[in-house]
N, C-alpha and C positions, 0 to 999 in steps of 0.2 A: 650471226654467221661470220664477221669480217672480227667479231672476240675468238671467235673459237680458231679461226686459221692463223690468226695473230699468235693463239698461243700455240697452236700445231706448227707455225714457224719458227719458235722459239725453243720449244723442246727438242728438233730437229739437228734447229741451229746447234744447240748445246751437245745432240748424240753426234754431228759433224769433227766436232773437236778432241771428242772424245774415241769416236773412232777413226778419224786421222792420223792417229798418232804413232801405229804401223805402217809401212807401207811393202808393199808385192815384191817378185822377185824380179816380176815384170813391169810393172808399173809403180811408177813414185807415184806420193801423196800429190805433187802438183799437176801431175797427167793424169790421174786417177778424178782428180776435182775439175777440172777443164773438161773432160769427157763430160762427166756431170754435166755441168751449167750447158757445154754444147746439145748434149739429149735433150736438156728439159728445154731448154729456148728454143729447141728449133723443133720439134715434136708437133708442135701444137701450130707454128706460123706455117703459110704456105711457101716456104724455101727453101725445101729440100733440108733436113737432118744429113741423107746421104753424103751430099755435096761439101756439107758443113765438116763430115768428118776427114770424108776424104784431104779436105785442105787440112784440116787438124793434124792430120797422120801427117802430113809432109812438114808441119813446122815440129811436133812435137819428136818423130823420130825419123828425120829426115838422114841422122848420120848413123842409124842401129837400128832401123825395121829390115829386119829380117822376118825370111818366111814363118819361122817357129813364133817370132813372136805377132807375125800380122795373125794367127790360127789365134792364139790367145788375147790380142785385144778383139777380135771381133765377138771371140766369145764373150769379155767383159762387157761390150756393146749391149750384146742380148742378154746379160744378167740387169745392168743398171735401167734396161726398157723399166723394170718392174717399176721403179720408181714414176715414171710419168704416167704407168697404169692404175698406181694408188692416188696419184693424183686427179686423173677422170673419174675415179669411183668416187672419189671425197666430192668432188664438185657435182655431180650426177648420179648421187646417191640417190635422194626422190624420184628420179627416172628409175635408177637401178631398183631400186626399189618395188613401184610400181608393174614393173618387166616383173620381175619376179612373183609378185600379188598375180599378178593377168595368167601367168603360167602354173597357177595353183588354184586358176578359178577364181578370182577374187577381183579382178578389175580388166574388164573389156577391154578398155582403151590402153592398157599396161602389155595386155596380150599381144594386141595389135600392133604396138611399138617393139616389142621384141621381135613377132614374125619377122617386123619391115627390114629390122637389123640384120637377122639373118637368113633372110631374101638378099640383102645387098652386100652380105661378107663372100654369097656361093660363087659368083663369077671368078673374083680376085683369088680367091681361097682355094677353087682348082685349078685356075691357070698356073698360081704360083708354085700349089703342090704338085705338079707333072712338068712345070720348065723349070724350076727355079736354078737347079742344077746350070743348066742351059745360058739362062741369065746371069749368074754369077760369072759363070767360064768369059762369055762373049762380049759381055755388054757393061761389066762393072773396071773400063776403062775411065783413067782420067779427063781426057777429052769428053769422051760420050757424055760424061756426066756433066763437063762444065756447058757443051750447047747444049744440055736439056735443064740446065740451071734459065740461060737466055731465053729458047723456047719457053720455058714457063712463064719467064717474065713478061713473054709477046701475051701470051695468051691470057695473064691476070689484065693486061692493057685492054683486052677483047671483052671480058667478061664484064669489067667494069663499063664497057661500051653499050653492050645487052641489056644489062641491068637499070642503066639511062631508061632505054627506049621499051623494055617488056617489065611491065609493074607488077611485085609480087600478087600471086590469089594464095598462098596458105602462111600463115604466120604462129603457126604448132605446130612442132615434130607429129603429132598425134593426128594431124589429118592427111598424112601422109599415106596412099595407098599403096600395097603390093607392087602392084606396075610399074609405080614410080618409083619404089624402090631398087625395083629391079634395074632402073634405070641407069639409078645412082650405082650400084654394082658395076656395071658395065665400065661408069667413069672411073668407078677404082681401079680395073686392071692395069689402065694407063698408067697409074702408081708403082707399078712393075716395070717401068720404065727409071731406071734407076737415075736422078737426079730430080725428077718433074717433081716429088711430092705427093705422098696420101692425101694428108691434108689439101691441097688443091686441088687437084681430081675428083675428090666427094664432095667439096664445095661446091664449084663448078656445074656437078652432078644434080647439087643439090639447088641449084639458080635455077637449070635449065627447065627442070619439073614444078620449079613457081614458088620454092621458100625465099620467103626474105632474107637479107645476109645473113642477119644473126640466126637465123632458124636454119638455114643450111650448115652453119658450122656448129651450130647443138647436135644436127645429125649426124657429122662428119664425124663429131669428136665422140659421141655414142658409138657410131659404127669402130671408130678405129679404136674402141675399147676392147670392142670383139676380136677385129682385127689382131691387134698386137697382144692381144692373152694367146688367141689360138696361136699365132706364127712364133713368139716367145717361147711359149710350151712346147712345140712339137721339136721345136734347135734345141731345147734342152735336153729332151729325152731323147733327140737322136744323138747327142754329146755322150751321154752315157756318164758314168763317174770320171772319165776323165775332164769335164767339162772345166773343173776350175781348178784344174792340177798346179799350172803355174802364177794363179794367183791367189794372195789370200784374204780370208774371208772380212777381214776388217777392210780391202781394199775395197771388195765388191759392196760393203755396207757405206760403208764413203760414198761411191761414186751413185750407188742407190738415192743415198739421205740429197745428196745436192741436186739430183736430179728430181727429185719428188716439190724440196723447197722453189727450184727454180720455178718449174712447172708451173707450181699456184701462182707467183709473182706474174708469169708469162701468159695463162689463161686472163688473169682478172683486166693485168691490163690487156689486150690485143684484144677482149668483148667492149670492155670500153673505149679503147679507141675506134676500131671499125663502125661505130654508131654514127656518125659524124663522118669520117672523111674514108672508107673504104679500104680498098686496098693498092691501089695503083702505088702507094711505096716502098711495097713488098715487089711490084712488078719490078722499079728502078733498083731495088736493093740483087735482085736475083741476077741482075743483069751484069751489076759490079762483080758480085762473088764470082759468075760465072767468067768475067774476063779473067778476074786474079789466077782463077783456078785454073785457066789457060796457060797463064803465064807461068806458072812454077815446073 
């Protein structure tokens, strides 16, 4: 496993270079590749991506974001997801896999794992589809996002509290039932809370029904596979052709390829660190961002 993504880093690396070598009319090669690394890094930890771009946008075009071009970085936002979603396929392919066997008849517990998934995408998935509108208008403020950056960080301080004191009962995605799943749904809507984080929300979700950390964030990052394919897809197709009118396609491969390599660097380590020391320095990290992000 760790030969074969060595050299899937390397090939990557090498299409990086080679397709950086254009850059958009809207995006240079060096905000094209920051996007990148900011999607894959922050995708997968519990600190808000939202958060992370918003401060992003104020350093990188703090003196020429204009309305026309925030309409087209956000669209490159939802093109480059792709990349942190080829990244949970690679890493959770024998899940994927399996799901896929279970929905063809061929492995019970594969079936059972896809249900739970999409038992836990239905909450977030129509709240999002009937307000999202709503949410964008009202709530995708600077502020709002930096106290829900600090709230998040109260609340990983909490969670790592709970966790002390209620000792995990399930240590497989696979023993996960329906109900619980349904559970973990519930705590993703929260995620619709623009700065909290998907990622912590399904975590969280996924402590409170009895996974161990790491089993919580196998599920979190299975479900937000579903997640971020269905919400990706459906901003594309409501784009229509003009989706990536003003950038081009070597940019949006760029900002793809860096966010795909990040990704893998970003999952492998943050499983093997939380083994050992948790997450409370994602609580204290969320809290800085969230001051900075006051401050500008």
């Amino acid at each position: 496993m760790f030969f074969q993504m060595k050299r899937l880093l390397l090939i990557f690396c090498g299409f990086l270079i080679s397709s950086g070598i254009y850059g958009g009319e809207v995006l240079t090669k060096k905000q094209a590749t920051v996007l990148g690394v900011i999607q894959g890094a922050t995708e997968f930890l519990p600190v808000s991506s939202t958060g992370h771009m918003v401060l992003a946008n104020e350093l990188l075009f703090k003196d020429s974001y204009t309305t026309e071009q925030k309409v087209h970085i956000d669209n490159f936002m939802i093109c480059i997801q792709i990349g942190t979603i080829l990244t949970l396929l690679l890493f959770y392919r024998k899940h994927v896999g399996r799901i896929l066997k279970g929905w063809m008849g061929h492995d019970k517990l594969g079936f059972r794992l896809g249900l739970n998934v999409g038992i836990a995408f239905i909450p977030a998935g129509l709240l999002g589809f009937f307000c999202d509108g709503y949410i964008q208008e009202y709530f995708y403020t600077q502020n709002f996002i930096a106290s829900s950056l600090g709230i998040g960080g109260i609340a990983i301080f909490l969670l790592e509290f709970y966790r002390k004191n209620h000792p995990a009962r399930m240590d497989d995605v696979y023993q996960l039932t329906p109900r619980s799943a349904l559970i973990i749904g519930l705590f993703q809507m929260i995620a619709l809370w623009p700065g909290f984080s998907r990622s912590l929300a399904t975590i969280m979700g996924g402590i409170m029904v009895g996974f161990n950390l790491v089993q919580a964030i196998n599920f979190s990052f299975l479900l937000g596979l579903l997640t971020s394919s269905v919400a990706s897809g459906y901003k594309f197709l409501k784009g229509g052709t003009t989706f990536l009118d003003a950038i081009s396609w070597n940019t949006c491969l760029l900002g793809i390829s860096v966010a795909f390599v990040v990704g893998i660097s970003t999952i492998s380590l943050f499983l093997r660190y939380i083994k050992g020391n948790g997450l409370k320095i994602f609580g204290w990290y969320r809290i800085l961002i969230g001051t900075l992000l006051s401050i500008f």
